[in-house]
C-alpha positions as CSV (number, residue, x, y, z in Angstrom):
1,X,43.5,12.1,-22.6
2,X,45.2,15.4,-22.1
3,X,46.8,17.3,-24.3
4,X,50.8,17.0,-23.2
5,X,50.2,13.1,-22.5
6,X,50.5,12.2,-26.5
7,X,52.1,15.3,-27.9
8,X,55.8,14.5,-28.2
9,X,57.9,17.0,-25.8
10,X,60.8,18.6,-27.8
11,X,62.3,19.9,-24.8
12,X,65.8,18.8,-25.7
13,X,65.9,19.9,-29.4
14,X,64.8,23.2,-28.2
15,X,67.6,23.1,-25.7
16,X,69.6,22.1,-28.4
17,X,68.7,24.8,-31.0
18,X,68.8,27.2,-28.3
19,X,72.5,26.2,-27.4
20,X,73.5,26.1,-30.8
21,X,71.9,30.1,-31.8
22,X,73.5,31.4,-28.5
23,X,76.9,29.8,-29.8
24,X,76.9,31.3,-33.1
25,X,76.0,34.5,-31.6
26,X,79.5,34.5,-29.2
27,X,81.5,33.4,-32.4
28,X,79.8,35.8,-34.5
29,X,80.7,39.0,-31.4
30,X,84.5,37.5,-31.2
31,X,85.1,37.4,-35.0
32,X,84.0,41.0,-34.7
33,X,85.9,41.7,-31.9
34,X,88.9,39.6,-33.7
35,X,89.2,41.7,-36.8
36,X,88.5,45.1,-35.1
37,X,90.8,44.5,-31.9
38,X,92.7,41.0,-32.1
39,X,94.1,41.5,-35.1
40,X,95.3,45.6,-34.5
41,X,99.2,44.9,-33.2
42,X,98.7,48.3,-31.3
43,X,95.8,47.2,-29.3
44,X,96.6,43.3,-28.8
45,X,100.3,41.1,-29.0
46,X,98.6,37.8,-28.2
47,X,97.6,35.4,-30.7
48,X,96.2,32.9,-28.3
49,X,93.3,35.2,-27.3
50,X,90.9,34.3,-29.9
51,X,91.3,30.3,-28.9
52,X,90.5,31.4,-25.6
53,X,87.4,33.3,-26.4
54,X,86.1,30.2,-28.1
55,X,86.5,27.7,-25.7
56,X,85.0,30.1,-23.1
57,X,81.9,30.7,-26.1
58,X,81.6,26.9,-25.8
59,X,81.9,26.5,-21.7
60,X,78.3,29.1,-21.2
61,X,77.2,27.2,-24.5
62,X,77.1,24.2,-22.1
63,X,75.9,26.0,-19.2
64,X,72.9,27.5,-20.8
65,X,71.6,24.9,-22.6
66,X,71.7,22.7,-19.5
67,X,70.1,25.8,-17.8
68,X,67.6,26.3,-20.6
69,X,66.4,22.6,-21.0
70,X,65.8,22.4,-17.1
71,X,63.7,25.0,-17.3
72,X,61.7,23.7,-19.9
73,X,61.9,20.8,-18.1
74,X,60.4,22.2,-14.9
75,X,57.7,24.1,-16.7
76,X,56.3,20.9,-18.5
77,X,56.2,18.2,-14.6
78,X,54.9,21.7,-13.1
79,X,51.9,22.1,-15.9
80,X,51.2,18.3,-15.5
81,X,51.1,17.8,-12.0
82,X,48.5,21.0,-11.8
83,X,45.7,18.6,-11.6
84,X,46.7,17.1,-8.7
85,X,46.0,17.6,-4.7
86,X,48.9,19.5,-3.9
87,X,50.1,19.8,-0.2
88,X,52.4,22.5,0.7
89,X,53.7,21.7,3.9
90,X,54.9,18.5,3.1
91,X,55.6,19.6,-0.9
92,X,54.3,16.2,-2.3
93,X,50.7,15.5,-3.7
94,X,48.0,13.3,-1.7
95,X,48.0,10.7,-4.7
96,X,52.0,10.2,-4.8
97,X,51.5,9.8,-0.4
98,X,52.8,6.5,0.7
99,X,49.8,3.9,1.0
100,X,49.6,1.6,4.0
101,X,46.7,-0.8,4.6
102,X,47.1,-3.5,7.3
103,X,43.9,-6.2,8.1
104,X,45.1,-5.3,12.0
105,X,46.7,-3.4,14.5
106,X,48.8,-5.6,16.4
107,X,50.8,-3.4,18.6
108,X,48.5,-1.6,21.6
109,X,51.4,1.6,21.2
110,X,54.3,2.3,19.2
111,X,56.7,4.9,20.0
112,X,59.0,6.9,16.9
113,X,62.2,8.3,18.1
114,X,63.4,11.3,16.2
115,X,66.7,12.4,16.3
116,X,68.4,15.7,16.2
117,X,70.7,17.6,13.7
118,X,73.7,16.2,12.0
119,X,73.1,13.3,13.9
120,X,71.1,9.6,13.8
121,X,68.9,7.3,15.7
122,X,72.5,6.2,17.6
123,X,71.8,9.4,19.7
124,X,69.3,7.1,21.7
125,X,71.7,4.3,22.6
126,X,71.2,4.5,26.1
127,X,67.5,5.6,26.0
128,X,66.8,2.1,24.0
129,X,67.8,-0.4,26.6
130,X,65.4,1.1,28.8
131,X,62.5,1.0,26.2
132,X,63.6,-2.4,25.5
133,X,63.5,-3.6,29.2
134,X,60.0,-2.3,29.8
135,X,58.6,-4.1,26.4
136,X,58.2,-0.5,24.7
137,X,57.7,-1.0,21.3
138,X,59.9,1.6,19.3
139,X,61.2,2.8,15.6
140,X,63.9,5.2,15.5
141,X,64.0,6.0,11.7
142,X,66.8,7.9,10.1
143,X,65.5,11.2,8.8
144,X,66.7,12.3,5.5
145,X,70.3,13.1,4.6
146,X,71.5,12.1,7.8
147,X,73.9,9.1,8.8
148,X,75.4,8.5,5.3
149,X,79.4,8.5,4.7
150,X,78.5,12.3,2.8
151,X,76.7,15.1,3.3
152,X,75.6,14.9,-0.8
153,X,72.0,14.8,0.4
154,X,71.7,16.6,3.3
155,X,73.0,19.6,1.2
156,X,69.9,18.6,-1.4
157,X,67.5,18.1,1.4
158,X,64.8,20.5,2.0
159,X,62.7,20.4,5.7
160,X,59.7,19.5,3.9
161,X,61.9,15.9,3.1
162,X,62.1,15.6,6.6
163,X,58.6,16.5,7.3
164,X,57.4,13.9,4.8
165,X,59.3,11.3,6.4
166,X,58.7,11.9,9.5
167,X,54.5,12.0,8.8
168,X,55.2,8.5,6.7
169,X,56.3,7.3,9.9
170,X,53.5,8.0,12.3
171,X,50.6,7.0,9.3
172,X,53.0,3.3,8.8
173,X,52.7,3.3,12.8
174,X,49.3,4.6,13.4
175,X,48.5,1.8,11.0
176,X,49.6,-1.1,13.2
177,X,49.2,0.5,16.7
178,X,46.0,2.2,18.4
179,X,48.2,4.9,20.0
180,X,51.4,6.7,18.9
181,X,54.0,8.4,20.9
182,X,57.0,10.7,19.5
183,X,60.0,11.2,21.3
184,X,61.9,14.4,19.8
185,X,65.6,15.4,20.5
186,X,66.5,19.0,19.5
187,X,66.0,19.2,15.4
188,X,63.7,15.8,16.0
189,X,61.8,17.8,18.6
190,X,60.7,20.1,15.2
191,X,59.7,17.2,13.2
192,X,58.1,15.9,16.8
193,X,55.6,19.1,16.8
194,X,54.6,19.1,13.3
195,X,53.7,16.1,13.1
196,X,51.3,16.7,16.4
197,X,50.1,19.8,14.4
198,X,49.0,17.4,11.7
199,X,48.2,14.2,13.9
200,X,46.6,13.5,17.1
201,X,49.7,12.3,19.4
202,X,49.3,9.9,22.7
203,X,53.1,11.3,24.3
204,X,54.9,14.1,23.3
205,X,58.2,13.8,24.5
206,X,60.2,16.7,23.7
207,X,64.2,16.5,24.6
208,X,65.8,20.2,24.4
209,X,63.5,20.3,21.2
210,X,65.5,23.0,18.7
211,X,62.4,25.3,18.3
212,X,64.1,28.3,19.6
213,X,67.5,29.4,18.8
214,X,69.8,30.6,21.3
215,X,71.5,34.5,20.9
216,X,74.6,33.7,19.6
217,X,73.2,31.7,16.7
218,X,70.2,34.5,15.3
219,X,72.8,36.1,13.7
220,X,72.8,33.3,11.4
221,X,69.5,32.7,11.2
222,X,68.8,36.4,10.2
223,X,71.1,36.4,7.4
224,X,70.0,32.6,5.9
225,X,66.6,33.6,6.2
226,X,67.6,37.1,4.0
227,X,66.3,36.6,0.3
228,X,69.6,37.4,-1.7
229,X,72.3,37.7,1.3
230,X,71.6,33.9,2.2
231,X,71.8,33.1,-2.0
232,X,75.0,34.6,-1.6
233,X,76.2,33.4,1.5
234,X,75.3,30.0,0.3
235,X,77.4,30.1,-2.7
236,X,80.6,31.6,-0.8
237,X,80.4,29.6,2.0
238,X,78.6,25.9,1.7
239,X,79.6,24.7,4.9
240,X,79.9,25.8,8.0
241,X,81.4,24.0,10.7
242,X,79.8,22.7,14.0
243,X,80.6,24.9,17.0
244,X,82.3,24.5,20.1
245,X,79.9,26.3,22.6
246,X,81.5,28.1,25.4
247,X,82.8,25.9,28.4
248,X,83.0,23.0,25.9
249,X,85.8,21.2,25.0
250,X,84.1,19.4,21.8
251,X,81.5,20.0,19.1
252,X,78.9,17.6,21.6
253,X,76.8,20.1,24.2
254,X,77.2,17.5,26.5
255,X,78.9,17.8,30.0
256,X,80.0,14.0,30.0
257,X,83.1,13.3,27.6
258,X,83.4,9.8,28.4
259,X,82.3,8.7,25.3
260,X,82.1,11.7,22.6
261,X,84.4,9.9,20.8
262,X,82.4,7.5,19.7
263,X,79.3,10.0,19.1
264,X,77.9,9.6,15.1
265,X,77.7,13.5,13.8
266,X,78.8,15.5,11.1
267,X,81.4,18.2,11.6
268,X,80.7,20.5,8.8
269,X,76.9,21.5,8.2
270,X,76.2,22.6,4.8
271,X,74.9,25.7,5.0
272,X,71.5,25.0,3.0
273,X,70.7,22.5,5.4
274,X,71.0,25.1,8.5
275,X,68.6,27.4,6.6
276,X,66.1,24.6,6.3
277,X,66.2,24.3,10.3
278,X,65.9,28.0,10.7
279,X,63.0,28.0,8.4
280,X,61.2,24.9,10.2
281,X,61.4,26.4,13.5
282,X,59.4,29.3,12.3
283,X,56.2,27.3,10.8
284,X,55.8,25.3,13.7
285,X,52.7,26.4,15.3
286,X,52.6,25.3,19.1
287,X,48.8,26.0,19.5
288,X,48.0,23.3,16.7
289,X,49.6,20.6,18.3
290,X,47.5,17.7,19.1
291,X,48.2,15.1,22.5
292,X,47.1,13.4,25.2
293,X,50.2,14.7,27.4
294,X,53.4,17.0,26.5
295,X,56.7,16.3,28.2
296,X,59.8,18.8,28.1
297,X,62.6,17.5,29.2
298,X,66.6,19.4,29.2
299,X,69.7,20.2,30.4
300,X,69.9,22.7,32.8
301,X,73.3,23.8,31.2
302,X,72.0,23.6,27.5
303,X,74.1,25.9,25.1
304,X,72.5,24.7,22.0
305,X,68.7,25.7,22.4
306,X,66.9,28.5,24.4
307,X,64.4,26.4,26.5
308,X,64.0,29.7,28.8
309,X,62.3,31.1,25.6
310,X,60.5,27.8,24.7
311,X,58.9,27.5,28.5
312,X,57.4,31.2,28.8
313,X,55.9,30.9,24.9
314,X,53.8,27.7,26.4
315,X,53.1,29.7,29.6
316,X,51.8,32.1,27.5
317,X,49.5,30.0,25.4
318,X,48.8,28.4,28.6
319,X,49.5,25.0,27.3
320,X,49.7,22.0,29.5
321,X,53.2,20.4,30.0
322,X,55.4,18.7,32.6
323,X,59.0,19.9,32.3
324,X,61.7,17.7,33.5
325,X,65.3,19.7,34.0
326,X,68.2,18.2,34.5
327,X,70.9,19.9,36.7
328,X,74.0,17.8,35.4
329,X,73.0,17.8,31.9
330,X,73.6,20.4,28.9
331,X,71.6,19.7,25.5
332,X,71.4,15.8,24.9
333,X,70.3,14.6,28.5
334,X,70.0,11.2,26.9
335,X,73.7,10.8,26.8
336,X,75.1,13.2,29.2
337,X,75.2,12.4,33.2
338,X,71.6,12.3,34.0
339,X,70.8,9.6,31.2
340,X,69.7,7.3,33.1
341,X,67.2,9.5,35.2
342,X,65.9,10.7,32.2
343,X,65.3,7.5,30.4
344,X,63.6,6.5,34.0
345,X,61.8,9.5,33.3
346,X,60.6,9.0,29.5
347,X,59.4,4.9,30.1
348,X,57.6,6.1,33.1
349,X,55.6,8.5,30.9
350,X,55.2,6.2,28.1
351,X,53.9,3.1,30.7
352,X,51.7,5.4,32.9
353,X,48.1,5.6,32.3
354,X,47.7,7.6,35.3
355,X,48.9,11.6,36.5
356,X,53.0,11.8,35.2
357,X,54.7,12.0,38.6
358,X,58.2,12.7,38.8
359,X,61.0,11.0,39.5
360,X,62.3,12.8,42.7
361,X,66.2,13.2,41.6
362,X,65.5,16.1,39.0
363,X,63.5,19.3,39.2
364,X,59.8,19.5,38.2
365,X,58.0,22.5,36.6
366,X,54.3,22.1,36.0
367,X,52.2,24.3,33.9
């Protein structure tokens, strides 16, 4: 049996005794500093400042001993878990992975719908119906953080949460289905590629997939991505809000208003949460992805994300894609005018067997 299994841990007496020396230590500096400088009438008139020194002593007291027993704390699971099949990119360990095991796959193809940042699966209300009509099977899971009544979370949350989740998803479906499709809308588009870097994919249907920022937001993504400056930032500003993009009357990059009301998002981001996007959109690694056919779909007037960027990277790899652009549509074209096109578009790629052909209403570029 190893060693730490049946030695008893004393992490919190050590705390404790740790707590306690750095406490008598501040007394012991403001009784010095009491009878040298408190108690001089030329140097100090207020009486009170000695009762205030204390209760400040005991304040950090409580902050480093809760500091001090975490760390111990994180040094003892970190020694354990050592022996264990670590894996980075999803920051959990192969024997803690979620197990599934079914005697058979009943579904021929299942199709996960990913959704995009501070949003949920509501996002695909009007792609559904469609899916629904032509017998698609379909799970549009929540990602992590997202969709709650607070951002509590989603301010913990780290991409590699999302990651996980979104990989727990395709092994539950791969498990019951012979083929798997992904459907990917802007931050779902991220979680969309990784997991076709990690598992073979039958569709990828990518909808103005967030890979690339566009100018106006690299500012932020330079200084979240700074060691230090983002530290900082982070603690001075937690939240940022979502922005209005230029031409747009509402936080939604979407040219139809007729329903933004009713649109699920948040409206301040916490800024850890932004970083983790930033961060995810440089490990995705487009000449790893595996699938039988990649779709690109967007707006043409998309404010959000810089698809101009994303097309000439897979030009360059010389990648094979079918893009789908949308003239009326800015960055969600599955609820902006040309929904229903689209979500023509996306069953008629998830149904065919044969060459995608186009629907003739919306501009094609083939690679």
């Amino acid at each position: 049996m190893a060693k730490d299994l049946h030695e008893k841990n004393q992490l919190v007496r050590w705390g404790i005794l740790v707590g306690i020396t750095f406490l008598g230590c501040l007394i012991t500096l403001i009784l010095i500093i009491d009878y040298e400088i408190i108690r001089n009438p030329e140097i100090m008139t207020d009486r009170h400042i000695q009762s205030i020194l204390i209760f400040m002593a005991v304040c950090l007291t409580v902050i480093i001993t809760s500091k001090f027993i975490s760390l111990l704390a994180t040094r003892l699971n970190s020694h354990y878990l050592k022996r264990f099949k670590y894996i980075p990119e999803l920051s959990f360990f192969e024997e803690s992975r979620t197990k599934v095991c079914l005697a058979e796959k009943k579904y021929e193809h299942i199709v996960l719908l990913f959704h995009g940042f501070t949003a949920s699966p509501q996002e695909f209300q009007f792609l559904t119906p469609y899916l629904k009509t032509a017998k698609v099977d379909f799970v549009a899971p929540i990602i992590t953080g997202f969709g709650l009544s607070s951002t509590n979370i989603l301010s913990q949350a780290d991409r590699r949460d999302w990651y996980r989740k979104a990989v727990e998803q395709y092994e539950y479906a791969s498990s019951i289905a012979n083929k798997v499709s992904i459907i990917g809308h802007s931050m779902g588009g991220i979680l969309a590629c990784f997991v076709a870097m990690h598992r073979p994919v039958e569709h990828l249907i990518l909808s103005g997939p967030g890979l690339y920022s566009v100018p106006c937001d690299l500012k932020y993504k330079r200084i979240l991505l700074t060691p230090v400056m983002s530290e900082i930032y982070e603690k001075i500003i937690p939240y940022l809000p979502k922005p209005i993009r230029k031409n747009r009357k509402t936080t939604s990059d979407t040219l139809d208003s007729t329903h933004i009301d009713s649109i699920f998002q948040y409206l301040a981001i916490p800024v850890k949460a932004a970083r983790q996007i930033f961060n995810a959109q440089d490990e995705i690694e487009l000449k790893k992805m595996q699938y039988k056919s990649l779709s690109i779909l967007y707006g043409k007037q998309d404010l959000t994300v810089d698809m101009n960027r994303l097309l000439a990277v897979l030009d360059d790899y010389r990648l094979d894609y079918t893009a789908y652009c949308y003239d009326n549509s800015a960055h969600n074209i599955f609820e902006d005018f040309d929904r229903k096109e689209a979500s023509k578009a996306v069953v008629e790629i998830l149904t065919s067997e044969q060459e995608i052909v186009p629907v003739t209403s919306f501009e094609l570029k083939q690679a």
